[in-house]
C-alpha positions as CSV (number, residue, x, y, z in Angstrom):
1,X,106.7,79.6,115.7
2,X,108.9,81.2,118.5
3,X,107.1,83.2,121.4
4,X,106.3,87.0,119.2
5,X,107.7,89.5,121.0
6,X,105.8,92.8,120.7
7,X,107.3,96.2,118.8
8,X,105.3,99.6,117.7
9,X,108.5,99.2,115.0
10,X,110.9,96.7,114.7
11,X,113.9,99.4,114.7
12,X,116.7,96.8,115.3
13,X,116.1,96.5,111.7
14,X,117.3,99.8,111.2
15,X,120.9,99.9,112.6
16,X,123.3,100.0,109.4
17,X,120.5,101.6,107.1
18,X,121.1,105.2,105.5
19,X,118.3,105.0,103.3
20,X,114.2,104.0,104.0
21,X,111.3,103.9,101.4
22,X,108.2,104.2,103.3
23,X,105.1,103.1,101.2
24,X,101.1,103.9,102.2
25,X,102.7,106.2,105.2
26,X,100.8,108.8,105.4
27,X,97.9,107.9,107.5
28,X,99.0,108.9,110.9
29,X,101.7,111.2,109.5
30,X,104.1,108.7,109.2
31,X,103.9,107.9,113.3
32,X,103.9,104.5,112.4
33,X,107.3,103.8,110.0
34,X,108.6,107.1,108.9
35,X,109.0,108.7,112.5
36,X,111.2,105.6,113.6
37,X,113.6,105.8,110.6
38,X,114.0,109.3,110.9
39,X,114.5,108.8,114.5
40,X,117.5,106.2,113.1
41,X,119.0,109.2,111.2
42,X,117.6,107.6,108.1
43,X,117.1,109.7,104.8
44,X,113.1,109.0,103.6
45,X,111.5,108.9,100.9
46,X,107.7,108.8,101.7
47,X,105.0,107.8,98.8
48,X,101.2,107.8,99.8
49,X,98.2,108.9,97.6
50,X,96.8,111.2,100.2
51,X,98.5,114.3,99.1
52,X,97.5,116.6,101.8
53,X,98.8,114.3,104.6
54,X,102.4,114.1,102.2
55,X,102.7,118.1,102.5
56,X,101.8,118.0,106.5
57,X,104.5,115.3,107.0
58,X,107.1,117.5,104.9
59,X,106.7,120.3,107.4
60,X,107.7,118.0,110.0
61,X,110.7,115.9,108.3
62,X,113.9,117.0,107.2
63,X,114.3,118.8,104.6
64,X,116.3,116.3,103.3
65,X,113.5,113.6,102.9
66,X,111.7,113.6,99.7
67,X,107.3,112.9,99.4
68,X,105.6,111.3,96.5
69,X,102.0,111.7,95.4
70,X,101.8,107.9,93.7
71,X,100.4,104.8,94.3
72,X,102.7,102.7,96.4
73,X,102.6,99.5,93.5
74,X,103.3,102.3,91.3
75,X,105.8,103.7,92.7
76,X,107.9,100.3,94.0
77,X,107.0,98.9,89.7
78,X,108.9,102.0,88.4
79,X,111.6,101.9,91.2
80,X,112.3,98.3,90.3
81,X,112.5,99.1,86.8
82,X,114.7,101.9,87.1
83,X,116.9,99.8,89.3
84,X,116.4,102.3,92.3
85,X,117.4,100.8,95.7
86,X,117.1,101.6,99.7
87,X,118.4,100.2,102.6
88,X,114.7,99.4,104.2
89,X,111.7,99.1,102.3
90,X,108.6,99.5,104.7
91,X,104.6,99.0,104.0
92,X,102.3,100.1,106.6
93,X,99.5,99.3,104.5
94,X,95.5,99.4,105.0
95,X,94.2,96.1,106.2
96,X,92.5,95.4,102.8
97,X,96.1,95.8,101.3
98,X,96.9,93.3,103.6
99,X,97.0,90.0,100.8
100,X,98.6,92.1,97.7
101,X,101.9,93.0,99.8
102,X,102.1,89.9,101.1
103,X,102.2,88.7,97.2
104,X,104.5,90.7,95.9
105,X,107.5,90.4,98.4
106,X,109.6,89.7,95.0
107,X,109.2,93.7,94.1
108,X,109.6,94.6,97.5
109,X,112.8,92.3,97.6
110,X,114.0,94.0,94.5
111,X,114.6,97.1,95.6
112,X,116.0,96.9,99.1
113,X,119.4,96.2,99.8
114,X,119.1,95.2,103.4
115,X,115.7,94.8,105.0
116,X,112.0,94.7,104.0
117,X,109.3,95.8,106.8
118,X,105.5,94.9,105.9
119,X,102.6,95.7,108.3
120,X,100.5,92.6,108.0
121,X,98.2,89.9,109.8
122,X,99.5,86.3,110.5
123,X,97.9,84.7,107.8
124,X,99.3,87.1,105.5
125,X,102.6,87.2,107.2
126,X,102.8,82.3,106.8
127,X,101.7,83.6,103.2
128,X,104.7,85.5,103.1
129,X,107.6,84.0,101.0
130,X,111.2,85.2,101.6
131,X,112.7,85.1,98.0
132,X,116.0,83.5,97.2
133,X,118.8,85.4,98.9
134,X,116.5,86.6,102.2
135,X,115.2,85.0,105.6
136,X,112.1,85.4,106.7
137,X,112.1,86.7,110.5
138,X,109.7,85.6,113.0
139,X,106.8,88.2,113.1
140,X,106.8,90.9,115.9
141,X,103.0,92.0,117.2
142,X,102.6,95.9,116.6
143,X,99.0,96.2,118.1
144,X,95.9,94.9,118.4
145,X,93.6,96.6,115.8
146,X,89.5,96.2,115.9
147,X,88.4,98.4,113.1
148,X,85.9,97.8,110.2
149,X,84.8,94.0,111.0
150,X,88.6,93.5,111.7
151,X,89.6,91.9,114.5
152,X,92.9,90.3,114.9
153,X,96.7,91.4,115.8
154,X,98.8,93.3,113.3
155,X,102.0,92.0,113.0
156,X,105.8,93.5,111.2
157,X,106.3,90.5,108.7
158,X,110.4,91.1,108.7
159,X,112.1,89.8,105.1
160,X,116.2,90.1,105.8
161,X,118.9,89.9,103.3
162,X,120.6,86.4,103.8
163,X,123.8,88.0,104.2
164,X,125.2,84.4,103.6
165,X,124.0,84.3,100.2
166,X,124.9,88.0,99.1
């Protein structure tokens, strides 16, 4: 593994992108993923189950971006059956969420077109398989996190199209 460098969003990832699904966002108001595609001129859709912290963050967005009350696995399922695409798909997910995004990097795959962003540990993030048709990136450390009996790093595990293969 290369030397990690260290981002609070990996927004190189963003330079192309139009659109962003941002899934379990809602915790900080979206300071964590949704603030840095909106920053990139991104249009958002945000889905989160805490509904109060959904109607906050649409004060503060454009009026453009669009807020879901669902369940993120939900949500992404129904997307993927619908055929429903973005540019980035990002996960900031709670720690315990940690193992079940890393497992279903197929679904997020599946519906973005360019880029999948999923907050993550590092054994989560070598459990991590890039699907046919995208490259796993080297992880970037986001911050240090002791919370809850958890103490280790928290990393962006980065899944790119392989634009070779497209």
């Amino acid at each position: 593994m290369a030397v990690l460098t260290e981002a609070p969003y990996p927004t190189e990832y963003l330079a192309g992108c139009r659109t962003a699904l941002l899934l379990f966002c809602a915790a900080f108001l979206g300071k964590q993923d949704a603030q840095p595609a909106r920053e990139a001129g991104l249009l958002g859709s945000c889905v989160d189950t805490d509904a109060d912290k959904l109607l906050e963050m649409a004060t503060q967005y454009p009026d453009d971006w669009k807020f879901f009350h669902d369940d993120a696995f939900s949500f992404a399922a129904r997307a993927q059956l619908e055929g429903r695409t973005w540019d980035v798909v990002s996960l900031d997910p709670f720690t315990n969420y940690f193992e079940s995004c890393a497992n279903l990097a197929h679904l997020w795959c599946d519906i973005a077109n360019r880029v999948v962003i999923i907050g993550s540990d590092l054994t989560r993030y070598r459990r991590t398989e890039a699907p046919e048709g995208w490259v796993k990136r080297e992880p970037m450390k986001r911050s240090q996190f002791r919370m809850g009996g958890y103490n280790d790093a928290v990393y962006w595990t980065i899944l790119e199209r392989d634009v070779h293969t497209s």
